[in-house]
C-alpha positions as CSV (number, residue, x, y, z in Angstrom):
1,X,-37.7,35.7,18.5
2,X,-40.4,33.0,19.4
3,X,-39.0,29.8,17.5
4,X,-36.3,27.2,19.2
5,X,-32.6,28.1,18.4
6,X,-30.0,25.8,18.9
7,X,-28.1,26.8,22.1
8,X,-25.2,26.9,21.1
9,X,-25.4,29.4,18.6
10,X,-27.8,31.4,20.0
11,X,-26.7,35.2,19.7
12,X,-26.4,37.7,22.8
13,X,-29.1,39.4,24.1
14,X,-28.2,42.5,22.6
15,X,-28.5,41.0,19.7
16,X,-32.0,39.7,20.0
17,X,-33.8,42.5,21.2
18,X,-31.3,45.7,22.1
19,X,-34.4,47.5,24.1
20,X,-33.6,44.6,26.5
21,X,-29.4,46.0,27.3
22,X,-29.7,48.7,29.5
23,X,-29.4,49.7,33.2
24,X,-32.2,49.4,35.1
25,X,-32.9,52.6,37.3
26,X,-34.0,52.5,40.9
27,X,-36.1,55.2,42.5
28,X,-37.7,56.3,45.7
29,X,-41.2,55.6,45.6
30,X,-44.0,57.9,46.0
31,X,-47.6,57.6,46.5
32,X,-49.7,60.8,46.2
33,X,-46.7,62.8,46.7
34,X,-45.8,61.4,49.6
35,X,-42.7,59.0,50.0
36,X,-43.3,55.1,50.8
37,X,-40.8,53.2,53.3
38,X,-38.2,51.2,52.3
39,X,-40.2,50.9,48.6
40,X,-38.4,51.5,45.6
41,X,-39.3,51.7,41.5
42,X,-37.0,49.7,38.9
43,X,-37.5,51.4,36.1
44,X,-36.9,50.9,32.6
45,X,-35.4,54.4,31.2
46,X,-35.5,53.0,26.9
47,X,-39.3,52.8,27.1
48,X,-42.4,55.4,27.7
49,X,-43.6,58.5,27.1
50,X,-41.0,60.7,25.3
51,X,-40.3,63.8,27.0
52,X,-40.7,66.7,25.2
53,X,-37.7,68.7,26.5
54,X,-35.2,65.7,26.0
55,X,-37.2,63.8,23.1
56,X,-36.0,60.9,25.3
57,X,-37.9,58.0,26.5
58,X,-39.8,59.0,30.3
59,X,-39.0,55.3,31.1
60,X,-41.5,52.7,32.9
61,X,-41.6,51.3,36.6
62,X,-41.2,47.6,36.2
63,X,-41.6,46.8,39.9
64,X,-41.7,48.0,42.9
65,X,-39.2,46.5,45.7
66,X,-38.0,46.9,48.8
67,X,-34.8,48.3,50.0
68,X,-32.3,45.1,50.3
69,X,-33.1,44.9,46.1
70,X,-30.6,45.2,43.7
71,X,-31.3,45.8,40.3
72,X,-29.2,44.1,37.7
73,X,-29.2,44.7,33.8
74,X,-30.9,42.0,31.6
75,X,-28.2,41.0,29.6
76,X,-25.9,40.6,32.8
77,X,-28.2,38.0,34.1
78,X,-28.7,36.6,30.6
79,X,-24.9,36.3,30.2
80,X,-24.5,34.6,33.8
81,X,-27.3,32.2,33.0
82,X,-25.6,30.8,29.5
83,X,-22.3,30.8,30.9
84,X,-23.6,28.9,33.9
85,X,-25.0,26.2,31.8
86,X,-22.2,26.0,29.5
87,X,-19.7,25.7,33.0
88,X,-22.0,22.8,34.5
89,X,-21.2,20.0,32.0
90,X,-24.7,19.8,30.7
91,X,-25.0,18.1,27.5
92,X,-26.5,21.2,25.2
93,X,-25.8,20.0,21.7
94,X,-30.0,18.8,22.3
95,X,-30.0,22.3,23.8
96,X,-32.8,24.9,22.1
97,X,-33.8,28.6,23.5
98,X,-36.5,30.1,22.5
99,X,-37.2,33.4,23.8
100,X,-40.5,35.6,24.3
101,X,-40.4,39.5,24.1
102,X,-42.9,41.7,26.1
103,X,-44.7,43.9,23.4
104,X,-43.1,46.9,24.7
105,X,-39.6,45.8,24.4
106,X,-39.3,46.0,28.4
107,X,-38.9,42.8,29.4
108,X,-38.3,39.0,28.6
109,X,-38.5,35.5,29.3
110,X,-36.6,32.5,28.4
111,X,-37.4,28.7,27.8
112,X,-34.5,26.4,27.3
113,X,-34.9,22.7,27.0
114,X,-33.9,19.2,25.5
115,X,-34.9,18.7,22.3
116,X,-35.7,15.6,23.2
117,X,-38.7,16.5,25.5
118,X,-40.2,19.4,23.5
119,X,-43.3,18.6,22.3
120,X,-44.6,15.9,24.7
121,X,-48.7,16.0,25.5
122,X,-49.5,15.7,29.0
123,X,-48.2,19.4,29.8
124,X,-44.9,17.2,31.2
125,X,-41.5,18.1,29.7
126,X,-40.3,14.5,31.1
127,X,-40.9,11.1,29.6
128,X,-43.4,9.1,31.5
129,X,-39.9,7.2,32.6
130,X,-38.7,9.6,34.5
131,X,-41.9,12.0,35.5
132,X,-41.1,12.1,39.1
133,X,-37.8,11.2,39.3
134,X,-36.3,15.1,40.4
135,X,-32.4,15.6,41.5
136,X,-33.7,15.6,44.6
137,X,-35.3,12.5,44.7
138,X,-32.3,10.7,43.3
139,X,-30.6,12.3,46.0
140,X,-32.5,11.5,49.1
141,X,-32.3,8.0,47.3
142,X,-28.5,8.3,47.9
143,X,-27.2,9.2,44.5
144,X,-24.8,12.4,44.5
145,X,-25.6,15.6,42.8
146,X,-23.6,14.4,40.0
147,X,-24.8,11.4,39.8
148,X,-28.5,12.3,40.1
149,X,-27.8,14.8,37.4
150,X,-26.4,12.2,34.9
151,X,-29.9,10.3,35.9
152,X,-32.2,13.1,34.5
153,X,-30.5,13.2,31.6
């Protein structure tokens, strides 16, 4: 998908792109053979080479990390992200998602905004009113996270 949905009726991930739901494996690296420290592969088992003893994708490293990483499936931290915006009290009937797809089906990212600011020139999401007028700004002027929340929008 690349064009703006509205949030609220934006389908599940597994719905957008089902190459995207699955769980992330995590493996020992190895360089030459030999086994690196404390570095591990995330790999992506739906995509690759197919194997011809399987016929089953080889799957591809994603990243290397170190050992304190935990890997967690896409469409867990897709879910967690919606839901979290849905639980905050954000206005997201202006809400739109648009979301881009890596060209091998691996990976994704996200961009959710206002409809409200899409579009502006300048490269700034915010109008000129409010460019540099953060949460945390309102904060350190004494507004509450609430309150400094209700400012931005």
């Amino acid at each position: 998908m690349s064009v703006y949905q509205d949030f609220n009726t934006f389908p599940t991930l597994s719905e957008v792109a089902p190459s995207l739901v699955f769980e992330p494996k995590r493996e020992a690296l190895r360089h030459n053979g030999l086994l690196v420290k404390d570095k591990f592969a995330i790999i992506n088992p739906t995509i690759g080479d197919t194997d011809p003893m399987t016929g089953q994708p080889r799957g591809e490293v994603m990243q290397v990390v170190g050992k304190s990483h935990v890997a967690t499936p896409y469409d867990v931290m897709w879910d967690s992200t919606r839901e979290g915006i849905l639980l905050s009290g954000l206005d997201t009937s202006q809400m739109q998602i648009k979301f881009i797809i890596s060209p091998d089906g691996g990976s994704y990212s996200g961009d959710i905004m206002k409809t409200r600011f899409r579009g502006r020139a300048g490269g700034s999401a915010m109008p000129p009113a409010e460019a540099g007028r953060s949460a945390a700004h309102l904060k350190r002027q004494g507004a509450s996270a609430t309150q400094a929340e209700r400012e931005l929008r």
